[in-house]
C-alpha positions in Angstrom: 0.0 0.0 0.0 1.1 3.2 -0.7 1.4 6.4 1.2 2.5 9.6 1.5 2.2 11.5 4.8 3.6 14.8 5.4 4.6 16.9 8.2 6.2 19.9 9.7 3.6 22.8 9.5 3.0 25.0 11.9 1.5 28.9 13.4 4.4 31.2 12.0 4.9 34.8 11.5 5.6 36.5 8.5 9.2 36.5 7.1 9.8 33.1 9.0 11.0 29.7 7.8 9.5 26.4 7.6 10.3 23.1 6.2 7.7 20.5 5.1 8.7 16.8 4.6 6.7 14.5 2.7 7.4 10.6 3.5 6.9 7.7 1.3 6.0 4.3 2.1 4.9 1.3 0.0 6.7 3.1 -3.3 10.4 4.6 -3.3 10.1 8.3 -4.3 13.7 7.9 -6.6 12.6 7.7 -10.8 9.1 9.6 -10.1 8.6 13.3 -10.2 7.1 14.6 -6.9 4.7 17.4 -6.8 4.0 19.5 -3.5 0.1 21.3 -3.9 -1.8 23.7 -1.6 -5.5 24.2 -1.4 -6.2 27.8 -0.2 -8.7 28.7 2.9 -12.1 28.7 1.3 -10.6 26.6 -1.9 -11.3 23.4 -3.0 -8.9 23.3 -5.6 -5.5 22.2 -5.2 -2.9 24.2 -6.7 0.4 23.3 -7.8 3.4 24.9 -6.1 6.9 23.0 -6.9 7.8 20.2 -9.1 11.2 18.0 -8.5 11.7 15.9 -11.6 12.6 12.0 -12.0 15.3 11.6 -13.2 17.7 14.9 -13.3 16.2 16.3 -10.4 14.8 19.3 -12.4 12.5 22.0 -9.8 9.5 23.9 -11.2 8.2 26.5 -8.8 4.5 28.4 -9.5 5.4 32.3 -9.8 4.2 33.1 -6.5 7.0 31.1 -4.7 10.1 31.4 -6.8 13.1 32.2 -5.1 11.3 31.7 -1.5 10.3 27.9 -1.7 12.4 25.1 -2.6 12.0 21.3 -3.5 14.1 18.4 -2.8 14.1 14.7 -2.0 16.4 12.0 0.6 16.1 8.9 -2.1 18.1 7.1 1.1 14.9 8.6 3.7 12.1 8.2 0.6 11.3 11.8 1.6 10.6 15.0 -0.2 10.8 18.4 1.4 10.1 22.0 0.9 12.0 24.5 2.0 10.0 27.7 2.5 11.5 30.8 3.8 10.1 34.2 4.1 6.6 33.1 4.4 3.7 35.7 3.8 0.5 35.3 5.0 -0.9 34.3 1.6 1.1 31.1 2.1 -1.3 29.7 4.5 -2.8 26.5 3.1 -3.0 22.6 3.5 0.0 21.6 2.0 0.0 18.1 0.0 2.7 16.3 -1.5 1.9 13.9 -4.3 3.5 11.6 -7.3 3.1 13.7 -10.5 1.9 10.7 -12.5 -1.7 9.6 -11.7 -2.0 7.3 -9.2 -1.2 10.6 -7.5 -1.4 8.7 -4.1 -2.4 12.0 -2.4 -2.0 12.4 1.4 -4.0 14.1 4.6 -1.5 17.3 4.1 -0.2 19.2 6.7 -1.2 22.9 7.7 0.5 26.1 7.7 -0.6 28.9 9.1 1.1 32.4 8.2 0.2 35.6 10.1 1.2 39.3 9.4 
């Protein structure tokens, strides 16, 4: 069985740091591209915020947290993180990690909560 459960959010204030790790059981996380998502307070959509690719380790970020927000995976811990520094309070969200490729084998996400 797979699963993805992630962990590390928190109450911060604006302009802090946190670090979000996503770990895998059941499937190892090394040859699929990982995907971290963020459904909004009064959302239902997920939306996409960083990509870390398959095979090369390629990141895509969405606009909104380039240069603040960074992806990267332990293939030795099966776990993928995000870095996210200077946090605004439009970062506050459910975070999600997630394989790109469909089964996305989505998890119960883990809240942050940014205030100004």
């Amino acid at each position: 069985q797979v699963q993805l459960v992630e962990f590390g959010g928190g109450v911060v204030q604006a302009g802090d740091s946190l670090r979000l790790s996503c770990k895998a059981s059941g499937r190892s996380v090394t040859g699929y591209s990982m995907d971290w998502f963020r459904r909004l307070p009064g959302k239902e959509e997920r939306e996409f915020v960083a990509q870390i690719g398959r095979s090369d380790d390629t990141t895509h970020y969405a606009d909104s947290v380039k240069g603040r927000f960074t992806i990267s995976r332990d293939n030795a811990d099966n776990t993928v993180y995000l870095q996210m520094n200077n946090l605004k309070p439009d970062n506050t969200a459910i975070y999600y990690c997630c394989f790109a490729i469909p089964p996305h084998y989505w998890g119960q996400g883990t809240q942050v909560a940014v205030s100004s």
